[in-house]
N, CA, C and O atoms as a GROMACS GRO file, in nm:
protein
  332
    1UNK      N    1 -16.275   5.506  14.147
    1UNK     CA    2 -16.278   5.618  14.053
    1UNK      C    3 -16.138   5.642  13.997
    1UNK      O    4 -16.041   5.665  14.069
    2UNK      N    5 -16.131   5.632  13.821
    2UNK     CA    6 -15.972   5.650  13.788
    2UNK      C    7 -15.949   5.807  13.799
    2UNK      O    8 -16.034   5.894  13.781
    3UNK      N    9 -15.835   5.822  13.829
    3UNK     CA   10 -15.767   5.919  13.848
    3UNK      C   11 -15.718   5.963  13.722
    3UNK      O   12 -15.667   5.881  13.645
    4UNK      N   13 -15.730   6.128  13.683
    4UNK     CA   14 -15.730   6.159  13.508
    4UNK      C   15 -15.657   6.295  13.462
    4UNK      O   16 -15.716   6.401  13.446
    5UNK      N   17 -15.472   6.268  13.436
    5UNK     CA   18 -15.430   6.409  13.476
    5UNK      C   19 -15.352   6.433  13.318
    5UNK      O   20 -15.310   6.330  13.265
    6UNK      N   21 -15.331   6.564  13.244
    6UNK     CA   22 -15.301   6.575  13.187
    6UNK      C   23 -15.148   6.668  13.182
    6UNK      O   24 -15.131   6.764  13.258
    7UNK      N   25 -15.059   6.632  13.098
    7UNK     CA   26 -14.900   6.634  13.132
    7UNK      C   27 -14.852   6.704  13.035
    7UNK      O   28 -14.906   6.656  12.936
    8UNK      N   29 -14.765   6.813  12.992
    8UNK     CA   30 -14.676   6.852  12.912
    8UNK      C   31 -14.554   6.819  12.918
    8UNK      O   32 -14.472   6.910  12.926
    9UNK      N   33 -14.501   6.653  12.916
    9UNK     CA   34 -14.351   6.698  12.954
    9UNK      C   35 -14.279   6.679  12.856
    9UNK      O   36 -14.295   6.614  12.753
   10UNK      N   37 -14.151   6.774  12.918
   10UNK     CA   38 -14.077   6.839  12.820
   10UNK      C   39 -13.925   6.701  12.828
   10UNK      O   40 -13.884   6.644  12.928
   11UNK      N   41 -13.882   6.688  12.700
   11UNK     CA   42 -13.804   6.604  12.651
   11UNK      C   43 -13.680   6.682  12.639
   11UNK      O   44 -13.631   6.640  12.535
   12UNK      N   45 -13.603   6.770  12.687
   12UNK     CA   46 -13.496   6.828  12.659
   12UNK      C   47 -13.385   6.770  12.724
   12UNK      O   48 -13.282   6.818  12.677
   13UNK      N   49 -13.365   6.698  12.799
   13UNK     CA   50 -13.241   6.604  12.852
   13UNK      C   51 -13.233   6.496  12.772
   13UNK      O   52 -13.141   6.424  12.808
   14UNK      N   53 -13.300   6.451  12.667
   14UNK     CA   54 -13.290   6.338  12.552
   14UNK      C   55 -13.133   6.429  12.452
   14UNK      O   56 -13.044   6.364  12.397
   15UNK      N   57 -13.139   6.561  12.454
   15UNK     CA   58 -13.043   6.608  12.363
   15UNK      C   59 -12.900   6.568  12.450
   15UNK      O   60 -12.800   6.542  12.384
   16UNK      N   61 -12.896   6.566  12.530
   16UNK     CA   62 -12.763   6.468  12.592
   16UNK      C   63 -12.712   6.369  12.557
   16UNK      O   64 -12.590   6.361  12.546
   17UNK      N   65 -12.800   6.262  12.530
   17UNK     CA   66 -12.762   6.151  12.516
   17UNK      C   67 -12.720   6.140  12.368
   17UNK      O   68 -12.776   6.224  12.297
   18UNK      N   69 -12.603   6.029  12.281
   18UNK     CA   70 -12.572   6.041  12.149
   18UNK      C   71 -12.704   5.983  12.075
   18UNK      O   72 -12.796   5.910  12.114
   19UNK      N   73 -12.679   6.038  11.965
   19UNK     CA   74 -12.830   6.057  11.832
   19UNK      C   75 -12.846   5.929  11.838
   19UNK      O   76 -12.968   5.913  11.832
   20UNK      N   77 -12.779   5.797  11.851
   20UNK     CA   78 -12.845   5.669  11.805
   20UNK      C   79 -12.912   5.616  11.954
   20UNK      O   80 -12.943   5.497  11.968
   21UNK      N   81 -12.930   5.713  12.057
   21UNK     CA   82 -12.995   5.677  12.174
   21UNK      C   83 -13.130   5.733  12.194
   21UNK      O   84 -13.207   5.682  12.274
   22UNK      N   85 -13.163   5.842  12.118
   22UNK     CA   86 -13.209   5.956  12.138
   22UNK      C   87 -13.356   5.909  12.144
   22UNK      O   88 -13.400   5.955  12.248
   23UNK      N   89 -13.470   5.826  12.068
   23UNK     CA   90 -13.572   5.790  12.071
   23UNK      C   91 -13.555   5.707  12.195
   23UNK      O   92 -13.550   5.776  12.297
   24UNK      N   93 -13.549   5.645  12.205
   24UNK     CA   94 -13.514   5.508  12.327
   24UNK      C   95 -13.532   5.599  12.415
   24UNK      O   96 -13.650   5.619  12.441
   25UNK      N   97 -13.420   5.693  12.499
   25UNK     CA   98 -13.439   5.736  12.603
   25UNK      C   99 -13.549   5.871  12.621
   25UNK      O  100 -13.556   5.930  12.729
   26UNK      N  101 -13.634   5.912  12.503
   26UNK     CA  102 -13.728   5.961  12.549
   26UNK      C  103 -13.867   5.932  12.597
   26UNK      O  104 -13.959   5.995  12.649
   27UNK      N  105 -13.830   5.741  12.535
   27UNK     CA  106 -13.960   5.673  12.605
   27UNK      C  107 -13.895   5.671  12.732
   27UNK      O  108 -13.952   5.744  12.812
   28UNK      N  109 -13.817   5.626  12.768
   28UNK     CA  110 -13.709   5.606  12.943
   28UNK      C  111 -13.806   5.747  13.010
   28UNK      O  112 -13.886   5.742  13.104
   29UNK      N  113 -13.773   5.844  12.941
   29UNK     CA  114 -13.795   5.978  13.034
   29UNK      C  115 -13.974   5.994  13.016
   29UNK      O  116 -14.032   6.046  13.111
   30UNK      N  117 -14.037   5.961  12.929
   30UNK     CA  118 -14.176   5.956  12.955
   30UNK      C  119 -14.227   5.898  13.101
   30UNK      O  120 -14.291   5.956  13.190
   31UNK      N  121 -14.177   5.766  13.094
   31UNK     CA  122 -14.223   5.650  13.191
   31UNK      C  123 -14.164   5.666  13.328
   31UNK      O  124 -14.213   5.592  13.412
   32UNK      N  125 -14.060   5.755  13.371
   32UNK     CA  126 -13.984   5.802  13.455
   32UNK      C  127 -14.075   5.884  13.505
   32UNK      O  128 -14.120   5.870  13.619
   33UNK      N  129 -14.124   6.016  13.393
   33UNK     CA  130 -14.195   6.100  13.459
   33UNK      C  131 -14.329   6.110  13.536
   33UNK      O  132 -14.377   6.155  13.640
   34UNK      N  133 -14.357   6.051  13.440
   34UNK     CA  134 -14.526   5.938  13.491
   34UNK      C  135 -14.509   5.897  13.599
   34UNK      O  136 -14.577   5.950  13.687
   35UNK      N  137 -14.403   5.774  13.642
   35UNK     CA  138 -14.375   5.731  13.751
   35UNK      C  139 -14.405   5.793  13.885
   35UNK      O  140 -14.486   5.757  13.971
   36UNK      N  141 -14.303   5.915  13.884
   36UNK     CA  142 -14.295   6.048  13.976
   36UNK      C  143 -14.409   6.110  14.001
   36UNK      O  144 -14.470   6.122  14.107
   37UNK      N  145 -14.433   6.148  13.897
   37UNK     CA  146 -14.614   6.245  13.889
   37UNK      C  147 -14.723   6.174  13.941
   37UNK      O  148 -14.791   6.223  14.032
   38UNK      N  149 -14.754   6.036  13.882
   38UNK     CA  150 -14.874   5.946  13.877
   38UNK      C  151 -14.854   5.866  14.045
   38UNK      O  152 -14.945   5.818  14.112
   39UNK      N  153 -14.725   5.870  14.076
   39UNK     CA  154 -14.694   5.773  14.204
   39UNK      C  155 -14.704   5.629  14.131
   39UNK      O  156 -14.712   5.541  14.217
   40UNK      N  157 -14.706   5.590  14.033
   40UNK     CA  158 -14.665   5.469  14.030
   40UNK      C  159 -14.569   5.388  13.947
   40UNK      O  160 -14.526   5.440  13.844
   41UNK      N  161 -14.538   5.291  13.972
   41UNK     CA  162 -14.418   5.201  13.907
   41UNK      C  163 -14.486   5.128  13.771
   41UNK      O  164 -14.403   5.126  13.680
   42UNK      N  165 -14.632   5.061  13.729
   42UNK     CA  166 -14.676   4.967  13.624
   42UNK      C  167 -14.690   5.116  13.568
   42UNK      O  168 -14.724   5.208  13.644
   43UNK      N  169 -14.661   5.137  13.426
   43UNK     CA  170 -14.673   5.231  13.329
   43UNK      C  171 -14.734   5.161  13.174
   43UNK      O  172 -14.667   5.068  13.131
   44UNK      N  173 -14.812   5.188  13.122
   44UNK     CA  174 -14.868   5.126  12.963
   44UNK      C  175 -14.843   5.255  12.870
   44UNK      O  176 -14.930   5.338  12.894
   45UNK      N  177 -14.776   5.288  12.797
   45UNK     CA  178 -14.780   5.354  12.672
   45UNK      C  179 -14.874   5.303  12.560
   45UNK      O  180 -14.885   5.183  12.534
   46UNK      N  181 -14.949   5.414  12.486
   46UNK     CA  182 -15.070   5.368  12.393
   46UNK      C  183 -14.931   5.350  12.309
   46UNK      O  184 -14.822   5.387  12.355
   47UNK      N  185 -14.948   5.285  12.172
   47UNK     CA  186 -14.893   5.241  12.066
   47UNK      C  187 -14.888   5.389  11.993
   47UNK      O  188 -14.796   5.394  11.911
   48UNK      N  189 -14.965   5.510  12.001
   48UNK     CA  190 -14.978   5.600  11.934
   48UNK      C  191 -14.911   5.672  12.007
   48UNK      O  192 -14.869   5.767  11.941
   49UNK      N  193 -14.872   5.676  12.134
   49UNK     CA  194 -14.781   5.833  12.166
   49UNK      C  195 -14.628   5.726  12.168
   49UNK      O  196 -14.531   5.798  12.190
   50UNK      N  197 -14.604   5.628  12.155
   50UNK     CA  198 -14.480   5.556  12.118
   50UNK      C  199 -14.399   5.597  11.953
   50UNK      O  200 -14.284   5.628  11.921
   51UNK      N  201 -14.548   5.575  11.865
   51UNK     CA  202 -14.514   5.640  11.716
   51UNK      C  203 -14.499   5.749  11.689
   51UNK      O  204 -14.440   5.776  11.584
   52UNK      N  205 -14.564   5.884  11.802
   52UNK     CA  206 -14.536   5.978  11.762
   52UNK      C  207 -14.377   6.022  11.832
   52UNK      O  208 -14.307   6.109  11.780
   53UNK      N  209 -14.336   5.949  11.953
   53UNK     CA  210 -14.154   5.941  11.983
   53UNK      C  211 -14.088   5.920  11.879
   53UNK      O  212 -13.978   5.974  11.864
   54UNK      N  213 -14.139   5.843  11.794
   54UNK     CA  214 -14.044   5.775  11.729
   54UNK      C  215 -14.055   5.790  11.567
   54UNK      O  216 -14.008   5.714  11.482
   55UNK      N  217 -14.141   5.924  11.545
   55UNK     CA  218 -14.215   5.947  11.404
   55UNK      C  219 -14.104   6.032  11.335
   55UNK      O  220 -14.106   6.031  11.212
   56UNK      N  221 -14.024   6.095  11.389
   56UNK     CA  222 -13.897   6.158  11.311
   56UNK      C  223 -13.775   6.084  11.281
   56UNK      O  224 -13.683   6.139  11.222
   57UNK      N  225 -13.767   5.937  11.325
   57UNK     CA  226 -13.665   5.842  11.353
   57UNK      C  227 -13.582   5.885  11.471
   57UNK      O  228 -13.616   5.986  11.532
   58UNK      N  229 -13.458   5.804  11.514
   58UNK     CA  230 -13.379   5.769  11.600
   58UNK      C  231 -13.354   5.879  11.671
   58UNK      O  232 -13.353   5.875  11.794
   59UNK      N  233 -13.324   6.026  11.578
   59UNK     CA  234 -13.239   6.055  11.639
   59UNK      C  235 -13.295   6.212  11.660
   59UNK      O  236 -13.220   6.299  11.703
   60UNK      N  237 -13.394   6.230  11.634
   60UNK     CA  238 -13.500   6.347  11.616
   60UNK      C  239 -13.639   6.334  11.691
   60UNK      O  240 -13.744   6.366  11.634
   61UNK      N  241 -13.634   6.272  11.859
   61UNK     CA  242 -13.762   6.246  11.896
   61UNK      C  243 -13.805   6.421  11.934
   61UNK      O  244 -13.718   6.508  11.950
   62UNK      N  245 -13.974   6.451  11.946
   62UNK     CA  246 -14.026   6.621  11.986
   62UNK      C  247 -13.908   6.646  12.099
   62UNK      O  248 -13.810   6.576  12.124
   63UNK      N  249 -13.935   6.724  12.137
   63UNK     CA  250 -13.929   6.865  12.253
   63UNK      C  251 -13.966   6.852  12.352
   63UNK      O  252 -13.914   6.828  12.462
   64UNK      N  253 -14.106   6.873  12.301
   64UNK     CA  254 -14.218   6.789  12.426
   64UNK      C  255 -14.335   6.765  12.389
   64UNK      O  256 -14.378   6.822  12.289
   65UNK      N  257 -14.418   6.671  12.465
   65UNK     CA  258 -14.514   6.618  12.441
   65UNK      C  259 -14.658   6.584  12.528
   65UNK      O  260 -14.655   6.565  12.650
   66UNK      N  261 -14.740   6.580  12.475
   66UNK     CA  262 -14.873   6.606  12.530
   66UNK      C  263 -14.887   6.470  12.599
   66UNK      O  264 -14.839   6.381  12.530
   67UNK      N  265 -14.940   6.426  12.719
   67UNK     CA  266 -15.003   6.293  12.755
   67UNK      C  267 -15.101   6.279  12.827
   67UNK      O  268 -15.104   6.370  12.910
   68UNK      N  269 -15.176   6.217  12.836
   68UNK     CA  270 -15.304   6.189  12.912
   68UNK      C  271 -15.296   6.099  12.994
   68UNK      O  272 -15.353   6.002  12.945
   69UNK      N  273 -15.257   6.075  13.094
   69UNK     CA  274 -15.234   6.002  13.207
   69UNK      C  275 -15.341   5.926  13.311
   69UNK      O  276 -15.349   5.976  13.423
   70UNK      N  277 -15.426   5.805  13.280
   70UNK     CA  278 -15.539   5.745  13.351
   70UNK      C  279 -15.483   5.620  13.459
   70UNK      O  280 -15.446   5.509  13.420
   71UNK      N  281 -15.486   5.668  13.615
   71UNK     CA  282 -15.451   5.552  13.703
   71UNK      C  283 -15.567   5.500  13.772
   71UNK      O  284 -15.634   5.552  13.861
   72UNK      N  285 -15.576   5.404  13.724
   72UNK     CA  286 -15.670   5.309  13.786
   72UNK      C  287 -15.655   5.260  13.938
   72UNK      O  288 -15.557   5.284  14.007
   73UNK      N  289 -15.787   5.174  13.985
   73UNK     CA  290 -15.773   5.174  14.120
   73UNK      C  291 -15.663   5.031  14.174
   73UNK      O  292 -15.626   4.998  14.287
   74UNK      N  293 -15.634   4.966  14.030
   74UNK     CA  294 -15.490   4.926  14.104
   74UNK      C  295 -15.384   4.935  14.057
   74UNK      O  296 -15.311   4.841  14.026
   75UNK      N  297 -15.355   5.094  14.041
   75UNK     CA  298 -15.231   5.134  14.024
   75UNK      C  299 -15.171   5.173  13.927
   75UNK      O  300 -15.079   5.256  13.930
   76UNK      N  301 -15.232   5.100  13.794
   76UNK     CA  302 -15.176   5.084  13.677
   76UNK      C  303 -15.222   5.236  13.605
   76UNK      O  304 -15.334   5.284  13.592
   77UNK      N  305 -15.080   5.291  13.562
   77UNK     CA  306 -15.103   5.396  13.484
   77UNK      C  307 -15.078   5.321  13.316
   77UNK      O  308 -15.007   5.235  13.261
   78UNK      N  309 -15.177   5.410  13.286
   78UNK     CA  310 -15.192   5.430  13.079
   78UNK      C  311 -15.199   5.562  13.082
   78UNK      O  312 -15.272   5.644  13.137
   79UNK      N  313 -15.068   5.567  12.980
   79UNK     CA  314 -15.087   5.705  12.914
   79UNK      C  315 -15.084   5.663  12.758
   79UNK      O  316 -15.038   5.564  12.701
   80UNK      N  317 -15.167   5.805  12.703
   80UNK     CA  318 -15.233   5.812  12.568
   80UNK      C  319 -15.179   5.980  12.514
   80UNK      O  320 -15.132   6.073  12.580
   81UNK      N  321 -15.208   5.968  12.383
   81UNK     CA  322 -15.156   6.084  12.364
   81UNK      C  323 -15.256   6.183  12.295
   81UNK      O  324 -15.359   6.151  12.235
   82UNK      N  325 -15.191   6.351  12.320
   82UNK     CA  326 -15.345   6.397  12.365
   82UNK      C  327 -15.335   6.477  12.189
   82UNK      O  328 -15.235   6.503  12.122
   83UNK      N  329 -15.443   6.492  12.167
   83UNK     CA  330 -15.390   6.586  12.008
   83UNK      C  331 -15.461   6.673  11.997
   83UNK      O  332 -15.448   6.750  11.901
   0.00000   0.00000   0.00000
């Protein structure tokens, strides 16, 4: 039975890092958080919550963001994004 949890996390330690890092490391901090939350290490991002990181360009990724988090029974988390 997959396991099916839904996430608000918040992107505010991306404003640390300099503007030409700023998309990049909010996928870093997605897949980090997942990690922690979900218990696991294999992570899949849908192609659609990647575009919406990266829909303001480089240096303007959200705040925070909605995800839908499905871990299967071996391990593998996919997250999708929720709208």
């Amino acid at each position: 039975m997959p396991e099916e949890k839904i996430f608000t996390i918040p992107l505010n330690e991306v404003k640390e890092v300099p503007h030409y890092r700023r998309a990049r490391r909010a996928t870093k901090v997605v897949r980090e958080y997942l990690a922690r939350h979900m218990k696991s290490e294999s992570i899949k991002l849908d192609p659609k919550l990647n575009e919406k990181l990266w829909e303001r360009g480089l240096k303007k990724p959200p705040s925070k963001i909605r995800v839908r988090a499905v871990k299967d029974e071996d391990g593998l988390v996919s997250a999708t994004l929720v709208e």
